[in-house]
N, C-alpha and C positions, 0 to 999 in steps of 0.2 A: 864891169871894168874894174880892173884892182889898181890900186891908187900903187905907184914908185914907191921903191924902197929910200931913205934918206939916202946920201951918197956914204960909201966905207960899211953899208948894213946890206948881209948878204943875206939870204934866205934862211941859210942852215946856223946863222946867226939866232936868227928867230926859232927857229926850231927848238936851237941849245937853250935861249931862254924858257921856251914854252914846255923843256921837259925838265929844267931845274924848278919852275914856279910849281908845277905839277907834285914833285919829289916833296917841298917844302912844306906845299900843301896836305900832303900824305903825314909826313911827318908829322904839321901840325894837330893833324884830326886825331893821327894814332898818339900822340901825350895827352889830347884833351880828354878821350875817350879812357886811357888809364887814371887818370886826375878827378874825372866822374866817379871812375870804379871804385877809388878809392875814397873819397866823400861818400859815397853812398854806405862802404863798408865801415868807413868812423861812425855812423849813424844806424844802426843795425836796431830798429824797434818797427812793432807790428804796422807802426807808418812811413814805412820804409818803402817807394816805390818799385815793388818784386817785378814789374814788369818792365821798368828800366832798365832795374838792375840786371837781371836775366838777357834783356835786349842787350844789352853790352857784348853779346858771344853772338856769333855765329850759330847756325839753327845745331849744326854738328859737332859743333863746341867741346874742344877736349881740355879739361881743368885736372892737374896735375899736381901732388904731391911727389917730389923725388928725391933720392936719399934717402939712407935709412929710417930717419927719426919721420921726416912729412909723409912718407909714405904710408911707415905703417898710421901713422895721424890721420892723414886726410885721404891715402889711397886717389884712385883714378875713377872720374865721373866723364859719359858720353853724353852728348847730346843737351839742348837747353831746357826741357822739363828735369833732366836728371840734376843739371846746377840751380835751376829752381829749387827746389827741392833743399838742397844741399844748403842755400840762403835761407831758407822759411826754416828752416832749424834753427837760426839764430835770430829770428823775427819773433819773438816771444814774452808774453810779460809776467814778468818780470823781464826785463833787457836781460841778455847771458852779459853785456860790457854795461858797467856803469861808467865807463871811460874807454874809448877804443881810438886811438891816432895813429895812422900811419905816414909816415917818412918816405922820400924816393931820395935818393942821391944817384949817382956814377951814371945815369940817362946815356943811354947809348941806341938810337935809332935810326934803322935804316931800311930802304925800300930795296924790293926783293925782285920785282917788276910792277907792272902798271897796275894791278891791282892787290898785291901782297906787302907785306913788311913785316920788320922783326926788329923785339926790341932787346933791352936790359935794362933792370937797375937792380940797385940794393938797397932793399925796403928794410927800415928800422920803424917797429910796431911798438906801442905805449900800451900795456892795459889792466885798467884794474876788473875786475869782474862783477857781477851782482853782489857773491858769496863774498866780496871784501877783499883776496888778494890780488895782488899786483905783477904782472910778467915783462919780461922784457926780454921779443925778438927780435934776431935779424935773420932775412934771407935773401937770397938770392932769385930775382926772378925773370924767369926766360919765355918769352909772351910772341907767339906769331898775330898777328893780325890778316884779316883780309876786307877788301872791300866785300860788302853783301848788301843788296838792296840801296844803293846808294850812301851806306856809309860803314867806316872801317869799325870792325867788329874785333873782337878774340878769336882767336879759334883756337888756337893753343895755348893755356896758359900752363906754366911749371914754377913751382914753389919749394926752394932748395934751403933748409934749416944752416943757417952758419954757424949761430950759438942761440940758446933761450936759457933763461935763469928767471926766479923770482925776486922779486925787491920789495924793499918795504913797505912801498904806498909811493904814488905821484902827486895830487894833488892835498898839499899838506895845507892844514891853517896857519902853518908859521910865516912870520911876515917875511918878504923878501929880501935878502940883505942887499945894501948898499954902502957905499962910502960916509962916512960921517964929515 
C-alpha cells in the first residue's frame, strides 16, 4: 500500500525533486572527486596513493594537453595505466615539486545526463621545484566526468595553458607584513 501524497504534492512534484537531488548529488561527487585530484597532485612524492590517484579516471580515461604550449608539454595519454604511468613520473625522490598548490576558481558544473557530466574551472598552479626554481600557471580546464562502478570518474580531462612565467621563489623567510 503506498501511503497519500500530502495535500498541493503531486507525483511529478516528487519526481522534480528526486531528479534535482540526484543532479546535486552528481555535482557534488564530481567537485569532490576534482578537489581529491588535485590534493593528491599538491602532494606528488613516492607516497603518493598512485592507485587513487589513477582511480580518479575512468578505465579509458583521456588526459589532455591542448593548445600549443600543453600540448606539445604534456601531449595526449589513453587509457588508465597510460595516466599511471604519466603520475609515477613525478612520484620520485627526490620530489620533482618541493612546493606544488593548486587553485580552482570560475567552477562551472553541470550534468550531461544520469550518468555523465562536465565541468570547468580555471586552475592557478604555485610551484617551486626540487632544482630551486619557481613557476607560476594558469589554465584553463575542460574535465568530462562519468559515472563508472559506482562513482563519478574523469574521463576526459583537457589542460589549456593561459599564461606560465617564472618568479622568484614563493615561500620566502621574510616575515609577513602587517599594520604597525
Amino acid at each position: 500500500m503506498t501511503a497519500a501524497l500530502p495535500a498541493g504534492i503531486a507525483e511529478t512534484d516528487i519526481a522534480d525533486l528526486q531528479a534535482r537531488l540526484a543532479r546535486f548529488e552528481a555535482e557534488a561527487a564530481v567537485r569532490a572527486c576534482m578537489v581529491r585530484y588535485m590534493a593528491l597532485c599538491d602532494a606528488l612524492t613516492p607516497a603518493t596513493p598512485l592507485d587513487e590517484l589513477a582511480g580518479l579516471f575512468t578505465r579509458d580515461a583521456v588526459w589532455e594537453g591542448i593548445g600549443e604550449k600543453y600540448a606539445k608539454t604534456f601531449g595526449r595519454l589513453t587509457g588508465r595505466p597510460a595516466l599511471r604511468e604519466m603520475f609515477a613520473k613525478y612520484m620520485v625522490e627526490p620530489s620533482h615539486f618541493a612546493l606544488n598548490v593548486h587553485f580552482l576558481t570560475s567552477e562551472l558544473i553541470r550534468t550531461t545526463g544520469p550518468d555523465r557530466a562536465e565541468g570547468t574551472w580555471i586552475m592557478l598552479q604555485t610551484s617551486t621545484f626540487a632544482a630551486g626554481a619557481s613557476h607560476l600557471n594558469a589554465a584553463r580546464l575542460t574535465v568530462d566526468f562519468r559515472l563508472e562502478e559506482g562513482a563519478w570518474r574523469m574521463s576526459h580531462f583537457r589542460t589549456e595553458n593561459l599564461f606560465s612565467r617564472p618568479v622568484d621563489g614563493w615561500n620566502r623567510p621574510d616575515p609577513v607584513p602587517v599594520p604597525d
